[in-house]
N, C-alpha and C positions, 0 to 999 in steps of 0.2 A: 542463535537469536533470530536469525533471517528467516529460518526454514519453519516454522511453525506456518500453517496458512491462516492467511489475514484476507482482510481486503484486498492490498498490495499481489501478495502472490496470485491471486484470485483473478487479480484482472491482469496482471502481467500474461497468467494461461489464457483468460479468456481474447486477450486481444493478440496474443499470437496463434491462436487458432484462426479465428477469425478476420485478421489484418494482415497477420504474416509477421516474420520476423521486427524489421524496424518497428513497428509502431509497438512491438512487446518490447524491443533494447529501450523507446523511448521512452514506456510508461517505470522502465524499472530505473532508469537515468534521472527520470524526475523524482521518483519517490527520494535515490540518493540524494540529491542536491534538497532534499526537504528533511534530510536525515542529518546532514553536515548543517545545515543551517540552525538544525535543535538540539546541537552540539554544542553548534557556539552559543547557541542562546544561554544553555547552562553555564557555560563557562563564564560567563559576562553576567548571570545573575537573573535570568529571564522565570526560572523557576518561581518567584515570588508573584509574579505576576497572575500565572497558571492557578495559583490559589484562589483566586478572587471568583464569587460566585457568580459573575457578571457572564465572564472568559468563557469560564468552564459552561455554561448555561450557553453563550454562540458558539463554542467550537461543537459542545454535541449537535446544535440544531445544524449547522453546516455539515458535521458526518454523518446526519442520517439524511441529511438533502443528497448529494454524492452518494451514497451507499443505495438509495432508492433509485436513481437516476442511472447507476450504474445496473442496478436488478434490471432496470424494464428495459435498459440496452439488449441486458443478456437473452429475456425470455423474448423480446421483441427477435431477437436472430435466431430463437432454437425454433420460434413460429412462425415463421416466413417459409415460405414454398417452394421457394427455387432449391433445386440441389446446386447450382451456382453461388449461392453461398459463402459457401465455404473456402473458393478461392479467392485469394490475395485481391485484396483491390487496388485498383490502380491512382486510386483516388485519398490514400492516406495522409492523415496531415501529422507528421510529425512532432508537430508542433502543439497539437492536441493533444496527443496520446503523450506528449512530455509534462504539460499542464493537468492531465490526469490525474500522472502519479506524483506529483509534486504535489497537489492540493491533497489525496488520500493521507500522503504523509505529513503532512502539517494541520492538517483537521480530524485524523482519525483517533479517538480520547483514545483508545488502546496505545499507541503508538507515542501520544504525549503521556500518558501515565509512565511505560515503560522510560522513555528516555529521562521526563523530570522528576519520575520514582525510583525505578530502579536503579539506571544509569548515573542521575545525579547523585544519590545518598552514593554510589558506589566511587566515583570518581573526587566526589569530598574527602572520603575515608582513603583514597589511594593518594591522594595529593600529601593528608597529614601524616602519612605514614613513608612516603617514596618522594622523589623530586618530580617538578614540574617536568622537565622530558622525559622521565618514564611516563606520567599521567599523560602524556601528549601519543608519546609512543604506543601508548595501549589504546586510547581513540581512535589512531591512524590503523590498528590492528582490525579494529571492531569496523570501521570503515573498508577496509581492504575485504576482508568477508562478508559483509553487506554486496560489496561489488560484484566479490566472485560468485556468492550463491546466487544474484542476479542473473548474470552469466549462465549459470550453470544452468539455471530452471529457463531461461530464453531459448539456449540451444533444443534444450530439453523437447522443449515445444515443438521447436520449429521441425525437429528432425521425426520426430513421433508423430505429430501430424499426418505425415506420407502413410503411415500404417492406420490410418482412422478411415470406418467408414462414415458416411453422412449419418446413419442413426446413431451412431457411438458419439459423432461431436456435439450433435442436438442434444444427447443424454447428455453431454458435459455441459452444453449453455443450461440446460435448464438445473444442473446442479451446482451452479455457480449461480444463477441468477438466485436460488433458493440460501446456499448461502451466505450471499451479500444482501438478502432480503434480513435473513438472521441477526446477522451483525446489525443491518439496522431497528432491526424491532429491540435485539438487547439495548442498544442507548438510547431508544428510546425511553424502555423501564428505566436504564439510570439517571435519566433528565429527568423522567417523572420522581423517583428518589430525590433527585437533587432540590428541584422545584420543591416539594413537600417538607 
């Protein structure tokens, strides 16, 4: 579920390339704590809400505000001139790159369909069918792999890195930034659907 690239993975690589480790564990820490949070939203009934053509109409114009703002980060760094770049700044704020991923994951419509689509219809039908501690049990499963693909794709980064040259990571921001440019143009067609 973790591993498909989205947003989230997108800027977890781009901001450990270019921030260094912490600000990648923090952007993937926020997106968790926005994944737990649309966990419980389901479980408490928040899914009804998610219908409402109000919701669904500011959560996309908020994921393509971030999804854009997030592009011209990226292309904005693969077109700067310094080969100093690339190293670790000293100037990271944790605490940004924590509010990052916590806002992609709680405004990115991919991410609320999957969890109040797919997750919820799945977790209804697991509940009628098994006890509430297994349904809890299998949450906390889905959680724990959220964490460690986190993990996985942080180190990932930070250790790959050492093997990049300066044009190979510019060709990564500008394939990221192109990317996250995509994601936003698709919701923006599906606002434009929605609106119509």
């Amino acid at each position: 579920m973790a591993a498909p690239v989205g947003p989230m993975n997108i800027e977890v690589m781009r901001r450990g390339l270019t921030e260094g480790f912490l600000a990648s564990w923090c952007v993937g820490l926020g997106g968790l704590t926005g994944d737990v949070l649309l966990l419980l939203g389901i479980n408490f009934g928040l899914g009804d809400l998610m219908q409402i053509s109000g919701v669904q109409i500011s959560m996309y114009v908020i994921g393509i505000v971030l999804l854009t703002l997030l592009c011209w980060q990226s292309f904005n760094h693969a077109f700067q001139t310094k080969e100093s770049q690339y190293t670790v700044s000293k100037e990271i704020s944790p605490k940004g790159a924590y509010m990052t991923g916590f806002m992609i994951s709680i405004a990115n419509p991919i991410s609320l369909i999957f969890w109040f689509g797919v997750f919820g219809t799945s977790l209804h039908v697991l509940t009628a069918t098994h006890s509430v501690a297994f349904s809890v049990l299998c949450s906390i499963a889905i959680l724990l792999g959220l964490f460690l693909w986190n993990l996985n794709l942080v180190f990932t980064v930070h250790f790959s890195k050492k093997l990049m040259s300066v044009n190979v990571m510019r060709t990564i921001m500008i394939l990221a930034g192109m990317c996250l440019l995509g994601f936003a143009c698709h919701f923006s067609y599906q606002l434009y659907n929605l609106i119509l």
